[in-house]
C-alpha positions in Angstrom: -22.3 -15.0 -96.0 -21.0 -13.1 -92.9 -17.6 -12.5 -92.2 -15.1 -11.4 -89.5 -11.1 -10.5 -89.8 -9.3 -10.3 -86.9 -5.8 -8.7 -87.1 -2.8 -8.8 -85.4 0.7 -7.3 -85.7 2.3 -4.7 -87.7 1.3 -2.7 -90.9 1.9 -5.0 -93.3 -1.1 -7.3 -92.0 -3.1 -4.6 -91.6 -2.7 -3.8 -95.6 -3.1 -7.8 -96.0 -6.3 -7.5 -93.9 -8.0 -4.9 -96.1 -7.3 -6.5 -99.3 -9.0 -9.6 -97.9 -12.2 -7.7 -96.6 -12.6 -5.6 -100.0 -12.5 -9.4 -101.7 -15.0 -10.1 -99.6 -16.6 -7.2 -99.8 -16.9 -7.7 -103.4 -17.7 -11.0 -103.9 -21.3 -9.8 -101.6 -20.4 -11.2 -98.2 -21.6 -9.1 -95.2 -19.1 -7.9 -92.3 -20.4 -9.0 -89.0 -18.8 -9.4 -85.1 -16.8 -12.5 -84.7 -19.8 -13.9 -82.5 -22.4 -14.3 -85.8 -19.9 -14.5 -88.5 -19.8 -18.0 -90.7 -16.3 -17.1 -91.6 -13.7 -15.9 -89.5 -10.3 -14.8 -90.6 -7.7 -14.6 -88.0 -4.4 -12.9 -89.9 -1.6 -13.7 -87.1 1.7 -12.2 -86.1 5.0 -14.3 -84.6 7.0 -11.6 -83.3 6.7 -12.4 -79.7 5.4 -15.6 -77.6 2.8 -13.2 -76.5 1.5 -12.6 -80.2 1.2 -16.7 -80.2 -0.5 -17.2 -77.5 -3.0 -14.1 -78.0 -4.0 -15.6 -81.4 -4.4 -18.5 -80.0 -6.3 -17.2 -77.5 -8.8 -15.1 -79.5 -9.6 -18.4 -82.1 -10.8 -20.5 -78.8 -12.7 -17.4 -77.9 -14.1 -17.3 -81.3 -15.0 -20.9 -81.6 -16.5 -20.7 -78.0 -18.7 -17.8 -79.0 -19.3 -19.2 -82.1 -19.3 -22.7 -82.5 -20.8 -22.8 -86.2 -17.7 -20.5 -86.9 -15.5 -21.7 -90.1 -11.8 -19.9 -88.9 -9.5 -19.8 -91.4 -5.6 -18.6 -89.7 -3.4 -16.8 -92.1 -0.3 -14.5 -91.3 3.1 -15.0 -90.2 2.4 -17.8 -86.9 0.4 -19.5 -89.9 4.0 -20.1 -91.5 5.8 -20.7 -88.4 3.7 -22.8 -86.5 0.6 -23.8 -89.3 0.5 -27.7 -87.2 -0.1 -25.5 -83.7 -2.9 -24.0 -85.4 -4.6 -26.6 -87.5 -5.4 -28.6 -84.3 -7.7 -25.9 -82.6 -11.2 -25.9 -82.6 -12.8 -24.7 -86.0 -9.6 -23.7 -87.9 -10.6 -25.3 -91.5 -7.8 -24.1 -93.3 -4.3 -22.7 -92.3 -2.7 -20.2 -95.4 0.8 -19.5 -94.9 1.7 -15.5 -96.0 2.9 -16.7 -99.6 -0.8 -17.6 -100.3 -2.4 -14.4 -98.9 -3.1 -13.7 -102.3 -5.2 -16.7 -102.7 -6.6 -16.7 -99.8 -10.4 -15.5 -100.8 -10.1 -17.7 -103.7 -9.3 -20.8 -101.5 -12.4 -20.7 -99.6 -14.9 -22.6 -101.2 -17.4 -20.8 -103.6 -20.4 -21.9 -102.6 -19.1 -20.2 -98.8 -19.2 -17.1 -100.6 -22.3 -17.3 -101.9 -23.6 -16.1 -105.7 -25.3 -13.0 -104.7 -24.5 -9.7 -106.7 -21.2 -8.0 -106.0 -21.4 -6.2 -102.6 -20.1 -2.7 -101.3 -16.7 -1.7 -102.7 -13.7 -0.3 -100.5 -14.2 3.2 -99.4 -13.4 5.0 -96.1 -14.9 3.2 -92.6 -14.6 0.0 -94.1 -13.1 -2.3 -91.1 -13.3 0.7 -89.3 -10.1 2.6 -90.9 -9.9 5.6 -92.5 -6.9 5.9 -93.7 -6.0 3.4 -96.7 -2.6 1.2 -95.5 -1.0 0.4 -98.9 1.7 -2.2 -99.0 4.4 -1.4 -101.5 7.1 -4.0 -100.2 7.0 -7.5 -98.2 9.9 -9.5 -97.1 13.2 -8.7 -95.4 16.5 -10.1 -95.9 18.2 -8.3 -92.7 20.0 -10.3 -89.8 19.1 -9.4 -87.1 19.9 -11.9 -84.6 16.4 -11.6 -82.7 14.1 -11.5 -85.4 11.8 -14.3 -86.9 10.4 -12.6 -89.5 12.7 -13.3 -93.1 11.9 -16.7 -92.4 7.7 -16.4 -92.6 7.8 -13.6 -94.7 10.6 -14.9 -97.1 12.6 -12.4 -99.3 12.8 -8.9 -100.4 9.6 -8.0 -102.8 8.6 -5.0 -104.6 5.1 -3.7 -105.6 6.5 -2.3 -109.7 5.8 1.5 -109.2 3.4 1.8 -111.9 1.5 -0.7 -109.8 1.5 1.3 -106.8 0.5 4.2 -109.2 -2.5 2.6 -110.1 -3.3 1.7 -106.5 -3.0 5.3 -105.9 -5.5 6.1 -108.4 -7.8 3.6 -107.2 -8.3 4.4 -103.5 -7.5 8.0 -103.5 -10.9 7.7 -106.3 -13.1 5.6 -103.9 -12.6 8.4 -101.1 -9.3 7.8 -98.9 -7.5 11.1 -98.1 -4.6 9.6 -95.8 -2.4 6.6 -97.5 0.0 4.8 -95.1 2.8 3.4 -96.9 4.2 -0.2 -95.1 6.5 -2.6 -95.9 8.0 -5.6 -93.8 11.5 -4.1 -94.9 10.1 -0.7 -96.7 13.6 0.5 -96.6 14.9 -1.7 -99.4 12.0 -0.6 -102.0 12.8 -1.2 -105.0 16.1 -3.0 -105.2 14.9 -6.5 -106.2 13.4 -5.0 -109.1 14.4 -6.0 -112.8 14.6 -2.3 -113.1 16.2 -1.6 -109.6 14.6 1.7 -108.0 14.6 3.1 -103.9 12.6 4.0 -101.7 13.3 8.2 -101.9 12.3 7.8 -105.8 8.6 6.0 -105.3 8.5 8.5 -102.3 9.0 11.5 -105.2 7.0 9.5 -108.0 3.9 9.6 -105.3 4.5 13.1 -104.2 4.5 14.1 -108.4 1.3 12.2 -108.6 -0.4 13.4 -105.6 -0.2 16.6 -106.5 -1.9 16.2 -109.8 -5.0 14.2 -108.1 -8.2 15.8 -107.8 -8.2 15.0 -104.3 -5.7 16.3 -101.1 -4.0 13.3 -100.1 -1.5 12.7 -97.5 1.7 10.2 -97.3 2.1 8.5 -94.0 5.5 6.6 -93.8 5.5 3.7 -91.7 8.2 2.3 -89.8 11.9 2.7 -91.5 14.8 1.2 -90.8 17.3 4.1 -89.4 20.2 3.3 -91.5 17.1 3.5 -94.7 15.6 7.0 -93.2 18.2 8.7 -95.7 18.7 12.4 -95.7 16.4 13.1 -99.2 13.7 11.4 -97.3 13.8 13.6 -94.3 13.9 16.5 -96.6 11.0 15.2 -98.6 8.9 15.4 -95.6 10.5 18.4 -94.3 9.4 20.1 -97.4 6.7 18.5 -98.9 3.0 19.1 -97.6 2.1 15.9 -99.0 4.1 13.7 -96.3 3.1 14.1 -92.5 5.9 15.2 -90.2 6.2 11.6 -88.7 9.0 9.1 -88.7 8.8 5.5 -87.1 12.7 4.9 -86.3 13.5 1.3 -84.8 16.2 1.8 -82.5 15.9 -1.7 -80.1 18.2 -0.5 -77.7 20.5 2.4 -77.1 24.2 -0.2 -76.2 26.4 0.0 -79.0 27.5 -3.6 -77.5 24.0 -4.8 -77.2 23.1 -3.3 -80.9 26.1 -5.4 -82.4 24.8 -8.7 -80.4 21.4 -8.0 -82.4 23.2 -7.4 -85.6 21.4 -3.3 -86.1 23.8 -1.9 -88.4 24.3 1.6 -86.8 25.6 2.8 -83.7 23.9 4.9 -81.0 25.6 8.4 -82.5 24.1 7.6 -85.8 20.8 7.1 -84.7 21.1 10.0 -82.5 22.7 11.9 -85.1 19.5 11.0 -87.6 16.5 12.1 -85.1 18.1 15.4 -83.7 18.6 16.2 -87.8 14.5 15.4 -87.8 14.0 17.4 -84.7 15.7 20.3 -86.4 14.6 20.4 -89.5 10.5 19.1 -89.0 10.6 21.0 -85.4 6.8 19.4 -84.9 7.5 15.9 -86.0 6.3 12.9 -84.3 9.3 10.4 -84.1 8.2 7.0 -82.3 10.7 4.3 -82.2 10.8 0.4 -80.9 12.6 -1.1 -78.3 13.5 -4.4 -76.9 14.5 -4.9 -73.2 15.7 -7.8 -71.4 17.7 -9.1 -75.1 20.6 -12.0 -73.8 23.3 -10.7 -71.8 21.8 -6.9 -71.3 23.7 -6.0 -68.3 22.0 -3.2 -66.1 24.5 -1.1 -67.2 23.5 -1.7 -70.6 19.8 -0.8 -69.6 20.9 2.1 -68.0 22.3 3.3 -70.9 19.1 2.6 -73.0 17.3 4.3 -70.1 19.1 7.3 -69.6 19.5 7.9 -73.0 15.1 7.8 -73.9 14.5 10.2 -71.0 17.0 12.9 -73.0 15.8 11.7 -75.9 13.6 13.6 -78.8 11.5 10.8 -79.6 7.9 11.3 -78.7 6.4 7.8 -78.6 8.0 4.0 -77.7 6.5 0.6 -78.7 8.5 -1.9 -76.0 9.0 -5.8 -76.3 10.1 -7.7 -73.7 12.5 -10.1 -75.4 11.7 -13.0 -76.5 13.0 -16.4 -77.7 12.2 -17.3 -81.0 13.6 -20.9 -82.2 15.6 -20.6 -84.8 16.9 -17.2 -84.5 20.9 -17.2 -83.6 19.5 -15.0 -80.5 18.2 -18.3 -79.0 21.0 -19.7 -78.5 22.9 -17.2 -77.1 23.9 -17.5 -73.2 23.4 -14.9 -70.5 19.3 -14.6 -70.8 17.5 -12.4 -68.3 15.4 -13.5 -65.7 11.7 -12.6 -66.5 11.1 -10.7 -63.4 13.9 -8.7 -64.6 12.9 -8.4 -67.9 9.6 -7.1 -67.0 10.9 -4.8 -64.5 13.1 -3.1 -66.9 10.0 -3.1 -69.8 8.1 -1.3 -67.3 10.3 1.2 -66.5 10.9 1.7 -70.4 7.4 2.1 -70.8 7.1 5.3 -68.0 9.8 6.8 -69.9 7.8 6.4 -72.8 4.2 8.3 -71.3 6.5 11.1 -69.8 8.0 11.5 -73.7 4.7 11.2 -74.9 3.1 13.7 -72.4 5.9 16.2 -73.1 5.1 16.4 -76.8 2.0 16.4 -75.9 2.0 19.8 -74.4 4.7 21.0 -76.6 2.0 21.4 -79.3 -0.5 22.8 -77.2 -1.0 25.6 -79.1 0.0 25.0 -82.7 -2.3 25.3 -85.2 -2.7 21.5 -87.3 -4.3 20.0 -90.2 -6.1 16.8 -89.5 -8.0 14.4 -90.4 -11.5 13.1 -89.3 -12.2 9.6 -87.9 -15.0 7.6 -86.0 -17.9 9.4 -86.5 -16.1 12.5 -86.7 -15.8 13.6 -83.2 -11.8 12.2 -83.5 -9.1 14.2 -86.0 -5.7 13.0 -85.7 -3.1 15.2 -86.9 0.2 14.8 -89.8 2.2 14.7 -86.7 -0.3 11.7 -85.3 -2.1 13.6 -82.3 -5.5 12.3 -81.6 -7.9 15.0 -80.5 -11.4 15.1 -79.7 -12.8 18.2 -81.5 -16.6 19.4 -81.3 -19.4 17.2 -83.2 -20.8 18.5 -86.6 -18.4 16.5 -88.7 -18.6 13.9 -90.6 -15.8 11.0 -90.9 -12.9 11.8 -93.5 -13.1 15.6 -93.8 -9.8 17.6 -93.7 -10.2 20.2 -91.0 -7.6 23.0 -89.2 -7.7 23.2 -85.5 -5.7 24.5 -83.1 -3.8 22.1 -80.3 -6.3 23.3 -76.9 -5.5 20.9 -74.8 -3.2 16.9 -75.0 -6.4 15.4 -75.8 -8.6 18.2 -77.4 -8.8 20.7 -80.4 -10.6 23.7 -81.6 -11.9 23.6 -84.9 -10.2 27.2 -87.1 -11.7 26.0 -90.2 -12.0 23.2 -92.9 
């Protein structure tokens, strides 16, 4: 059998994603485009009406393309929404996220054919590198905006000797670079029957890693600000094992507007939290989310949120126009913005963001890196996430040191 994933949304899916093409992988299924696949899985997101509408978008496309296709939708529109998705063409079976587990086993056997057991995970497979390992799903958090506890339910922990062994297991099939995600990764470890954090897995991997055969490094993905504790920042700040780069949420820089959205900090903590970063991991990457456009932003409450990017130290911004999800309390608050508005202000927010970007950009040029080899080995990306194109010779996965030539290029010092 052939198959396709197709992946939208944050980390977490991503992590999700893998796990269901190394089942597949396994049971001797084949990868192949969407276009000549018999089974496509489409592993949604329901953050925005935009990440609706583009999955809905791409399993037309698919069953267009491909009308033999058997599409199986999965993810968090798939819990939402799983009627909206049953009725489009080819969709054979909608899996909300609490069966992601199941999912490979839900697809009839004979589908999957009896063949021997296929290729097993290793670096390139879906086209990734690094290995994104989910320690943590679910998020009990209020915010006001946010659709998310309800399709990914509560707070749940991956036991540490679990994510041990996970460890083990892909750092022995060949990955070098391990991103750790969670929906709410901040609250590792408290639903535990023996409650733990998120700064003590962070310590129990570092212990490990150092006693693998193999030179792995710790990516942490996006924290919570009031999670990103102060051990954590010096964990990274001193440990060669973690890469000097943070992914702070801030949604918007109004004390007023960050109450309405129930974030439980205050502009001069999060300010407090990356100039403490900035100082103490002088090269760090620090990229941060935003929403514009949330009900009743004033402009002075955007010009607030605007002023205070262009001073600030952050490096790269992920903007979301705001928008409406039924059932969240923000739904039904009054005062919303008029989308021309809305998508006036997210563009503005976004030129901030390529002028923040550029400047770190150049403020490395320079600086000598370690990095990591992608695609066919033409790419690196740095611990502080640079991309750079660096000469040909290598091959994908190889650590290498380079020096920062140019925003877009490096110079190989050595490997």
């Amino acid at each position: 059998m052939k198959y396709a994933v197709i992946t939208f949304g944050c980390r977490v899916n991503q992590a999700d994603s893998l796990g269901f093409e190394e089942a597949l992988l396994a049971s001797g299924a084949t990868a192949a485009p969407p276009e000549d696949a018999d089974l496509v899985v489409v592993n949604t997101c329901s953050v925005t009406s935009s990440a609706d509408q583009g999955a809905r978008q791409v399993i037309r496309r698919v069953a267009r393309s491909n009308p033999a296709a058997r599409i199986v939708v999965t993810g968090c529109y798939a819990t939402r929404r799983p009627d909206e998705l049953a009725e489009l063409p080819n969709v054979v079976r909608v899996v909300p996220n609490d069966d992601k587990p199941r999912l490979i086993s839900l697809i009839h056997p004979s589908d999957l054919g009896d063949g021997p057991c296929g290729a097993a995970i290793e670096p390139g497979v879906a086209g990734r590198t690094a290995f994104t390992l989910r320690v943590q799903t679910g998020c009990a958090e209020p915010c006001s905006y946010c659709i998310i506890p309800s399709t990914r339910g509560v707070p749940r922990s991956v036991r540490p000797d679990q994510v041990a062994r996970e460890l083990d297991r892909v750092t022995a099939a060949g990955f070098k670079e391990i991103a750790l995600t969670g929906v709410h990764l901040g609250s590792y470890g408290r639903d535990l029957d023996m409650p733990s954090s998120l700064i003590a897995l962070l310590r129990a991997l570092d212990d490990r890693a150092a006693r693998l055969p193999v030179d792995v490094l710790f990516r942490i993905s996006s924290l919570e600000p009031m999670d990103c504790s102060s051990a954590i920042v010096d964990l990274v700040a001193e440990s060669p094992r973690f890469a000097p780069h943070f992914h702070l949420p801030l949604q918007h820089a109004s004390d007023r507007i960050l109450a309405a959205m129930r974030r439980p900090y205050t502009l001069d903590e999060y300010s407090g939290l990356v100039e403490r970063i900035r100082a103490l991991v002088p090269g760090a990457a620090i990229g941060s989310d935003v929403i514009v456009g949330f009900p009743s932003e004033t402009d002075a409450d955007f010009d607030i949120l605007a002023r205070w990017l262009e001073s600030s130290p952050l490096t790269h911004i992920h903007v979301f126009p705001y928008s409406d999800r039924p059932g969240t309390p923000a739904s039904a608050m009054p005062g919303k913005v008029a989308g021309a508005t809305v998508r006036e202000r997210a563009q503005r927010v976004r030129e901030i963001g390529q002028r923040l970007a550029a400047r770190f950009r150049a403020s490395q040029i320079g600086t000598a890196q370690r990095a990591l080899t992608l695609e066919d080995g033409s790419l690196a990306v740095t611990g502080n996430y640079l991309k750079l194109r660096i000469p040909p010779g290598r091959a994908r996965n190889e650590w290498v040191t380079l020096r920062v030539a140019s925003e877009h290029h490096g110079e190989l010092l050595g490997g």
